[in-house]
N, C-alpha and C positions, 0 to 999 in steps of 0.2 A: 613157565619155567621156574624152578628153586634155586634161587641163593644160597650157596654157602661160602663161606669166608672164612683164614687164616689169620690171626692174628699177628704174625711175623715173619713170613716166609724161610728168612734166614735162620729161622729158632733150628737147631739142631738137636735138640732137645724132645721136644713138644711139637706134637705135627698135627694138634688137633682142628677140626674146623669147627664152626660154629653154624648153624640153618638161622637163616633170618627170615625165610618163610617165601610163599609165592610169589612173584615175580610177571610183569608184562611192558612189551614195549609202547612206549608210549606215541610213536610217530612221529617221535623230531628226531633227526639224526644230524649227520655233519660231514660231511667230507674236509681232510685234512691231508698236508704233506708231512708224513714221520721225520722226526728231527733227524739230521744228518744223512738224509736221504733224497732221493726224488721219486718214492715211492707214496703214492696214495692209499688211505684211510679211512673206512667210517666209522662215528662212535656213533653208539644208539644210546638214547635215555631209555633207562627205566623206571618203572614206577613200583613199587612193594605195593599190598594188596592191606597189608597189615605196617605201619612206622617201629621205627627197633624204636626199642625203650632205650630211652637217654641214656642210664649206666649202663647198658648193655654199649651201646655205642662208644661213650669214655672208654670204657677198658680193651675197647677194639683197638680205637685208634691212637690212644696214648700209652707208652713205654712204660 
C-alpha cells in the first residue's frame, strides 16, 4: 500500500499531499471502543519500507 499525507486538513488553501512512499502492515493491531460510543475499532500498525526524513516529517507535523 502507499502513503500519502496532508499536511492540514483544514488548509482551504492548499490541498496538496505529500507520498511518503510504500507502506505494509505489520501484524499488530488492536481492538478499541470509539470515544463516545459503544462502537468497536481496529488500528493496524504500519511500518514504511523506507523512514520520512526528519525535515520532511517537521514540516508535516508542525504549524
Amino acid at each position: 500500500m502507499h502513503l500519502f499525507v496532508r499536511k492540514n486538513k483544514d488548509d482551504k488553501i492548499s490541498k496538496e499531499f505529500y507520498y511518503l512512499g510504500h507502506m505494509k502492515a505489520s501484524g499488530n493491531t488492536r481492538q478499541f471502543v470509539m470515544p463516545n460510543t459503544t462502537k468497536t475499532a481496529v488500528e493496524i500498525e504500519w511500518l514504511l519500507d523506507v523512514p520520512v526524513r526528519e525535515d520532511l516529517y517537521e514540516y508535516i507535523v508542525n504549524e
